[in-house]
C-alpha positions as CSV (number, residue, x, y, z in Angstrom):
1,X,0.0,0.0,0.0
2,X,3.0,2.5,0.5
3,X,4.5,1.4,-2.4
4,X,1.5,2.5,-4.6
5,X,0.7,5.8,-2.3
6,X,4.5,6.4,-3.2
7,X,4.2,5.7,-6.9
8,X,1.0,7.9,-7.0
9,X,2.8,10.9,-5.2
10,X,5.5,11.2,-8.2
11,X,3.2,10.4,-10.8
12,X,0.6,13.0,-9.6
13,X,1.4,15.8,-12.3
14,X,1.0,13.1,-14.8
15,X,-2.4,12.1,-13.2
16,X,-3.7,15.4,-13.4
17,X,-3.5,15.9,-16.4
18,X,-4.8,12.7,-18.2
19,X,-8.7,14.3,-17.8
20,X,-7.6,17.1,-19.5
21,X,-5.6,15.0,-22.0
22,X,-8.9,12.4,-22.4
23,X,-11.1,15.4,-23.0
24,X,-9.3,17.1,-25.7
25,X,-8.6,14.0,-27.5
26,X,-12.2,12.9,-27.7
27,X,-13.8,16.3,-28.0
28,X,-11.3,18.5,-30.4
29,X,-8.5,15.9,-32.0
30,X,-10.8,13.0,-33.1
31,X,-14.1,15.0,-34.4
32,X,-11.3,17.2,-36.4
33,X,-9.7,14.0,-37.9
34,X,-12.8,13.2,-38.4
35,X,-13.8,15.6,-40.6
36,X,-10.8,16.1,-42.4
37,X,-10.8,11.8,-43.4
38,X,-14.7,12.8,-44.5
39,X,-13.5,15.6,-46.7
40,X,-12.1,13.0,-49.0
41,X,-15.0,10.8,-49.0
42,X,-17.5,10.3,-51.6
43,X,-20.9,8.4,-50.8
44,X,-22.5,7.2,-53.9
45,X,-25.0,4.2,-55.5
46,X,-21.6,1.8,-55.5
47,X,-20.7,2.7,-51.8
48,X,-18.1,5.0,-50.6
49,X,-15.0,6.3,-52.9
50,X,-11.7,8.6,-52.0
51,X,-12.2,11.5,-54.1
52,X,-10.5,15.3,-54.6
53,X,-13.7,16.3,-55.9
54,X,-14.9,18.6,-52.9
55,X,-11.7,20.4,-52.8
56,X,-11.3,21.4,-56.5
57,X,-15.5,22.4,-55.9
58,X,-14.4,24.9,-52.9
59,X,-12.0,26.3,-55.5
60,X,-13.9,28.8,-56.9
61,X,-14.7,32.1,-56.6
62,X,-17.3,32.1,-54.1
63,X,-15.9,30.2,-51.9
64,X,-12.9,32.5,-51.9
65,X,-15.0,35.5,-51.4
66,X,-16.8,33.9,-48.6
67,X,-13.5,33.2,-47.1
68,X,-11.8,36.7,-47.4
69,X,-15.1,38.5,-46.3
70,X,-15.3,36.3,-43.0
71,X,-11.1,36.7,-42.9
72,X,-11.9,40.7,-43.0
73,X,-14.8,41.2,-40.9
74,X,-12.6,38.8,-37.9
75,X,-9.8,40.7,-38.1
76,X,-11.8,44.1,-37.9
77,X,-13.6,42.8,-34.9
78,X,-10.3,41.6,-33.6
79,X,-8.9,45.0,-34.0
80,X,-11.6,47.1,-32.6
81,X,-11.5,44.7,-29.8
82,X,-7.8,45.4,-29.3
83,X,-8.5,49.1,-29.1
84,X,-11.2,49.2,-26.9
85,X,-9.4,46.6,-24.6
86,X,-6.0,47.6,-23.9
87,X,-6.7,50.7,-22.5
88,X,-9.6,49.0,-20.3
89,X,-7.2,46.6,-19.3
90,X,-4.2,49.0,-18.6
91,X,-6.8,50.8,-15.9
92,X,-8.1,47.8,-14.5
93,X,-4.5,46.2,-13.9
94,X,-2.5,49.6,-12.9
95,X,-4.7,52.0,-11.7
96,X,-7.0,50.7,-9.6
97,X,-7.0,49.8,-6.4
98,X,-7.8,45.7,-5.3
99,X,-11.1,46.7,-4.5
100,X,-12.5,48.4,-7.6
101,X,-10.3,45.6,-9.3
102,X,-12.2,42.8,-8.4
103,X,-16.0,45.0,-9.1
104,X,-14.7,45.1,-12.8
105,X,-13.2,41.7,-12.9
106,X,-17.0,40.7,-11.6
107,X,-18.6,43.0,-14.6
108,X,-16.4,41.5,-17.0
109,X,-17.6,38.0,-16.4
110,X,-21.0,38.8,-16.0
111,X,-21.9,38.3,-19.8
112,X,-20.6,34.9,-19.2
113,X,-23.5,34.3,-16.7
114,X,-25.8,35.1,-19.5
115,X,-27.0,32.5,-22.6
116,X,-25.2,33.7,-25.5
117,X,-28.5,33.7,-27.5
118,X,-30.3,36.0,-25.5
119,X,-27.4,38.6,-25.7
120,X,-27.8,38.5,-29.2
121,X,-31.2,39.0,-29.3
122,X,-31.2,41.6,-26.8
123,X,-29.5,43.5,-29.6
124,X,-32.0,42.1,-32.1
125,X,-34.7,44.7,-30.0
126,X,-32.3,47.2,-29.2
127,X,-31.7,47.6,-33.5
128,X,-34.6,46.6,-35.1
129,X,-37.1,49.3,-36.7
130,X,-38.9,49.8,-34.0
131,X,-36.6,49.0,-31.2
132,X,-35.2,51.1,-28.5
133,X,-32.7,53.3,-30.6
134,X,-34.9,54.3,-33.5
135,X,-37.6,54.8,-30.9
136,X,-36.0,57.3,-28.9
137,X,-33.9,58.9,-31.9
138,X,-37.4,59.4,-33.0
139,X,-38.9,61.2,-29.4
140,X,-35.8,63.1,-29.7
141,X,-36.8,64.6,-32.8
142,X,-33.4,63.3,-34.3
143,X,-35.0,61.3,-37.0
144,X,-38.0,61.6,-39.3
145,X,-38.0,58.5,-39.6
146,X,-36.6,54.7,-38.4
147,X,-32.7,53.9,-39.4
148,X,-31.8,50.4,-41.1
149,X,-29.8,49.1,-38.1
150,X,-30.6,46.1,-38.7
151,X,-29.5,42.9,-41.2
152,X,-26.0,44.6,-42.1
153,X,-22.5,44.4,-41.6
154,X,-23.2,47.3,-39.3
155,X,-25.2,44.7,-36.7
156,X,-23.0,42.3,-37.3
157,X,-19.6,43.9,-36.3
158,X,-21.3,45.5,-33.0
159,X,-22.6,42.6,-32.0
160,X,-19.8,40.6,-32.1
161,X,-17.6,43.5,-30.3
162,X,-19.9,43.6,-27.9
163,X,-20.3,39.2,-27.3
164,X,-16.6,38.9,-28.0
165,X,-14.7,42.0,-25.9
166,X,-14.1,40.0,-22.7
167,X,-12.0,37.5,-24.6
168,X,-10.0,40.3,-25.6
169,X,-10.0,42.5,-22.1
170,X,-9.0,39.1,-19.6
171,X,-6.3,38.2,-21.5
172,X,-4.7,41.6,-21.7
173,X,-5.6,41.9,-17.8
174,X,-3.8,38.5,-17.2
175,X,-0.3,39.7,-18.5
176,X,-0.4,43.1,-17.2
177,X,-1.7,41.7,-13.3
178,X,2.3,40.6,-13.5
179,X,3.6,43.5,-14.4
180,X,6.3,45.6,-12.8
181,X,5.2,49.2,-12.3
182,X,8.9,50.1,-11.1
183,X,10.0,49.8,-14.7
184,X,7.7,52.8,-16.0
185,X,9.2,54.7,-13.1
186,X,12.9,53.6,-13.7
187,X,12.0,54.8,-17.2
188,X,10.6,58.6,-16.6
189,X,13.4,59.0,-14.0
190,X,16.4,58.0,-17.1
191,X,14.1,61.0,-18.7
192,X,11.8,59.1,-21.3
193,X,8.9,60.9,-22.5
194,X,5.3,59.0,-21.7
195,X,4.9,57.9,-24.9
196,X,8.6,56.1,-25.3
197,X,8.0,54.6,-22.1
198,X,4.6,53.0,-23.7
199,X,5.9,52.2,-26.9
200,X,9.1,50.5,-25.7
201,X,8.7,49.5,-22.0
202,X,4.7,49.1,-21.3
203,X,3.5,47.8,-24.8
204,X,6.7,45.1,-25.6
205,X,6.3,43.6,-21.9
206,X,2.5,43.1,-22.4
207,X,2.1,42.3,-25.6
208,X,1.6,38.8,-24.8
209,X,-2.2,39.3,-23.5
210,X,-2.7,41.1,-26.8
211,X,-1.8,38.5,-29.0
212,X,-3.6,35.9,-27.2
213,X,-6.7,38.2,-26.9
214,X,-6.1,38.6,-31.0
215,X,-5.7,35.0,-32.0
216,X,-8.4,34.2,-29.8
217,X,-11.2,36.7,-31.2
218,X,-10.0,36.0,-35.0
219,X,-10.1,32.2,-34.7
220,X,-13.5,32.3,-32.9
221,X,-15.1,35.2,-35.0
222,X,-13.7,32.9,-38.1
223,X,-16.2,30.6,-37.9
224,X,-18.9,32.4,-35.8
225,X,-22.8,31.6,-37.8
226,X,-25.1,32.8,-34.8
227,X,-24.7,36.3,-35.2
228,X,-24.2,36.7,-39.0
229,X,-27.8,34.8,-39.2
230,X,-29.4,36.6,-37.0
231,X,-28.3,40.1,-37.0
232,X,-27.3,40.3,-40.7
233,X,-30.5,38.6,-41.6
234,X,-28.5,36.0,-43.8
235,X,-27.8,38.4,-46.8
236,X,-24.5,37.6,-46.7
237,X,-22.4,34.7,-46.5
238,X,-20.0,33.3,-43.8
239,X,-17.5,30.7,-43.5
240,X,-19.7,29.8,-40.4
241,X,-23.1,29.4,-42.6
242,X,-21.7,28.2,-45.2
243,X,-20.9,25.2,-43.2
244,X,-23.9,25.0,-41.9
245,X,-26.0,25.3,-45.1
246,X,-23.8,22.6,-46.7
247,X,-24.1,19.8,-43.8
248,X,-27.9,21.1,-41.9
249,X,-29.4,22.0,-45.4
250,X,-27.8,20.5,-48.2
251,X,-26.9,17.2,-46.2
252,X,-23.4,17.0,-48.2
253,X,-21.4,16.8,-45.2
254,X,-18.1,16.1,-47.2
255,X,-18.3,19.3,-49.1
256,X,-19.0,21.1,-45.9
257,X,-16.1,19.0,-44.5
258,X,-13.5,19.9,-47.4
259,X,-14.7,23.8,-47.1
260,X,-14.3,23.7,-43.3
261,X,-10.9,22.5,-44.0
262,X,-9.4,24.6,-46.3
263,X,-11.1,27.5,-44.6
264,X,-9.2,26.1,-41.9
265,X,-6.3,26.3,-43.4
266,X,-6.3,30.0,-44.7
267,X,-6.8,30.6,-41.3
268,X,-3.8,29.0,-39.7
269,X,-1.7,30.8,-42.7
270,X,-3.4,33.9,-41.6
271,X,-2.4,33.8,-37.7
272,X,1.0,32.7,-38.6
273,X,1.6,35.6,-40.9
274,X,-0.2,38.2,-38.4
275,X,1.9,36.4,-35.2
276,X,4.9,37.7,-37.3
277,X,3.9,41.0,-37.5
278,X,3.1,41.3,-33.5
279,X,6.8,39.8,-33.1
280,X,8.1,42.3,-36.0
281,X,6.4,45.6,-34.9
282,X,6.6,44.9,-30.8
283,X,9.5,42.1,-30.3
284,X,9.1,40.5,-26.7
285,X,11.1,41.1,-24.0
286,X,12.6,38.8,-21.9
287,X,10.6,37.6,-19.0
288,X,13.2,38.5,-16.2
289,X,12.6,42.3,-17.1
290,X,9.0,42.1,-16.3
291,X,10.1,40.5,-12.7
């Protein structure tokens, strides 16, 4: 018994982190192998053939202009979510005291209490024709008459600013929580100006956060269906209902399998050209200088 209490003890990081292991395995690694083996497949009256077929069909140009329009509406959100969030994050992290900290650190995972649908549609009445902006626009005496708020790009970016910003404000908040506020002193007292001090002191020592925040957004916004459908009224396009149209509605699940994965794969090629560009435009600092 104190032999396997002992082995136990020294295996127990390894323990720990088999759930974890079994879970992504099953939930992420063998649905995406999945799909990728079905993206060759090809059911037909003689049975089941390995075909290129669905590939060479996504090659076209709708399928490209799908891709680039979901591509530039992720990184927009992305970006707009970087803007608003760094200084949030900055305040939060360095300027508060512990108290007021952990009020906004509450607020900030509040949305997560709420069903993601009902957030959207909260907007959906908030937008809509006769919904709470036009409505009061119109008291005001603004307007004449109601605004198209609704079933646009317009909707659709605010909407998934405002469902996607705490991915983009905690992560930001996590790498500045361990930074030293000695070095922005150290720096004004060598007699650098505010803004060299943020550009190459605050920014290169936190960027971490912001590229997580980033890659995080893009790669979720990528494929998002909910809100294009709902708030863009499905005018347009998305790699998310594309997908969803091709296995829900057109029940070929191998085409939507092969558009997934080269969707997918613009995607990667994407991050790993923009993860360049954070490392090119603000390189990392070592981690002892944040100590």
């Amino acid at each position: 018994m104190a032999k396997f209490k002992a082995q136990m003890t020294s295996h127990a990081t390894f323990f720990s982190v088999v759930p974890g292991l079994l879970w992504q395995i099953g939930f992420l690694c063998l649905p995406l192998l999945f799909m990728v083996g079905l993206s060759f497949v090809d059911f037909n009256d003689l049975g089941v053939a390995l075909t290129l077929d669905h590939y060479r069909a996504v090659l076209n140009q709708v399928h490209l202009i799908v891709i680039l329009r979901s591509l530039a509406t992720s990184l927009l959100v992305a970006s707009i979510c970087m803007l608003v969030s760094y200084p949030v994050a900055y305040l939060i992290a360095l300027r508060l005291s512990s108290y007021w900290k952990n009020i906004c650190l509450f607020f900030l995972t509040l949305p997560f209490w709420i069903n993601f649908l009902l957030q959207i549609y909260a907007w959906y009445f908030i937008l809509e024709r006769n919904g709470l902006v036009n409505s009061l626009l119109q008291k005001i005496g603004l307007i004449p008459e109601p605004l198209y708020l609704m079933d646009n790009q317009f909707a659709i970016l605010l909407v998934m600013v405002h469902c996607y910003l705490p991915f983009m404000i905690l992560p930001i908040y996590s790498g500045m929580a361990k930074f030293n506020t000695r070095l922005i002193e150290a720096s004004y007292d060598l007699g650098a100006s505010s803004t060299y001090t943020f550009w190459h002191v605050t920014l290169p020592l936190t960027v971490s956060g912001v590229k997580t925040g980033f890659m995080l957004i893009l790669v979720i916004t990528f494929g998002e269906f909910t809100i294009p459908i709902l708030m863009g009224g499905g005018k347009r396009l998305f790699v998310g209902t594309m997908i969803s149209d091709y296995i829900f509605m057109a029940r070929n699940m191998s085409q939507g399998a092969a558009f997934m994965c080269f969707s997918g794969m613009v995607l990667c090629l994407t991050i790993g050209v923009i993860y360049k560009l954070f490392n090119r435009l603000v390189p990392v600092r070592g981690g002892h200088e944040s100590e």
